[in-house]
C-alpha positions in Angstrom: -36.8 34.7 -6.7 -33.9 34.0 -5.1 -35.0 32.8 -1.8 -38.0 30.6 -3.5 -37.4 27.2 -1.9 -37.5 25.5 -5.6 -34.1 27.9 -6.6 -32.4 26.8 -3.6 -33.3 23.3 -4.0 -32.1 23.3 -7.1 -28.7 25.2 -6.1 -28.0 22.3 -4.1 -28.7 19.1 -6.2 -26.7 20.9 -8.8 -23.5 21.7 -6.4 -23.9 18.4 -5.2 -24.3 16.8 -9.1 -20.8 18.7 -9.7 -18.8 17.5 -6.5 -16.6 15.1 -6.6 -17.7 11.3 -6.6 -16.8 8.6 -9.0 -16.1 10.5 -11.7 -14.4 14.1 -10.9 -14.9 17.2 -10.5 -12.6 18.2 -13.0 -14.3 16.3 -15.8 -17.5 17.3 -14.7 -17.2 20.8 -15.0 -15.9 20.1 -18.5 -19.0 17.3 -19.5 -21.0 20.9 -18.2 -18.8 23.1 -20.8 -19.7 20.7 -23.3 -23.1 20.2 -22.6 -23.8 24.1 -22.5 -22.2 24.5 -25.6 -24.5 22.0 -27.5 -27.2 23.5 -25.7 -26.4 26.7 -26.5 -27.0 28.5 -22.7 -25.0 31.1 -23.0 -24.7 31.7 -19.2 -23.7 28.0 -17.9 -21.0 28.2 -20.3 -19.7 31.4 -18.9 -20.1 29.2 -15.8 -18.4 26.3 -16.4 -15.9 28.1 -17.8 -15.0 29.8 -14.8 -15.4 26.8 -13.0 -12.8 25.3 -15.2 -10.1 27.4 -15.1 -10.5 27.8 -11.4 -9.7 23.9 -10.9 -6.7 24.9 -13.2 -8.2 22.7 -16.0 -5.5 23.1 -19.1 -6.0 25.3 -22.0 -6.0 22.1 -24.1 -8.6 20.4 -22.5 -11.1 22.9 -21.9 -10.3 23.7 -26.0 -11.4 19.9 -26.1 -14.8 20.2 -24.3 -15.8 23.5 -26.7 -15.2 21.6 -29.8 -16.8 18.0 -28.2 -20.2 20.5 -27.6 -19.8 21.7 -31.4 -19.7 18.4 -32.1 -22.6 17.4 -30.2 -24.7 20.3 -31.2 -24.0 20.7 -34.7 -22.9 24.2 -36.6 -25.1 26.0 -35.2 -23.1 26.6 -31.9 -20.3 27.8 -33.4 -21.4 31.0 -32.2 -21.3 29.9 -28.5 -18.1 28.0 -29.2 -16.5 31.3 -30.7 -17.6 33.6 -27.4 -16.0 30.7 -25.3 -13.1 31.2 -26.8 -13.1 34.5 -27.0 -13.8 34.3 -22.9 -11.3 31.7 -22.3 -8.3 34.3 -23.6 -10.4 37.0 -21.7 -9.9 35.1 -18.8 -6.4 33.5 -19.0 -4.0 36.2 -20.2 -3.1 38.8 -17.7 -4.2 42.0 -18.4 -1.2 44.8 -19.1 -1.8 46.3 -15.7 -0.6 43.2 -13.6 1.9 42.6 -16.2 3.5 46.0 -15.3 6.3 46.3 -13.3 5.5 49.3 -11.7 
């Protein structure tokens, strides 16, 4: 599936949608977190998740964009919202093995 010309296609108008322009790239990765909580697609909010912290997007503001897709999607993404979070710490705190100093 990967190399049908309709996947690829799509690829690109979607790297291209996120890339910088007049507004950037920053806040469209986070319009993306939003949007894939209210939609509740578990992967793209993996994601744009990733693609958040990444562009070193704050704590604070990517906190913003969950609770803006809650917002926009009602109650019933509180369950996305939760694993977000739950992913976001995941992500951010180093693990006890780089914190070593060994």
């Amino acid at each position: 599936m990967t190399n049908d010309s309709f996947f690829e296609q799509f690829s690109a108008l979607d790297d291209e949608v996120y890339a910088d322009g007049a507004i950037p790239m920053r806040y469209k990765e986070l319009m993306g977190l939003s949007i894939s909580i209210a939609t509740r697609c578990d992967e793209r909010v993996d994601f744009h998740l990733g693609n958040c912290i990444k562009l070193g997007i704050s704590l604070g503001e990517i906190k913003d964009a969950i609770k803006m897709g809650v917002i926009g999607g009602g109650s019933i993404t509180y369950p996305q919202a939760r694993r977000a979070y739950a992913d976001l710490f995941f992500l951010v705190l180093p693990s006890p093995r780089r914190c070593s100093n060994n």
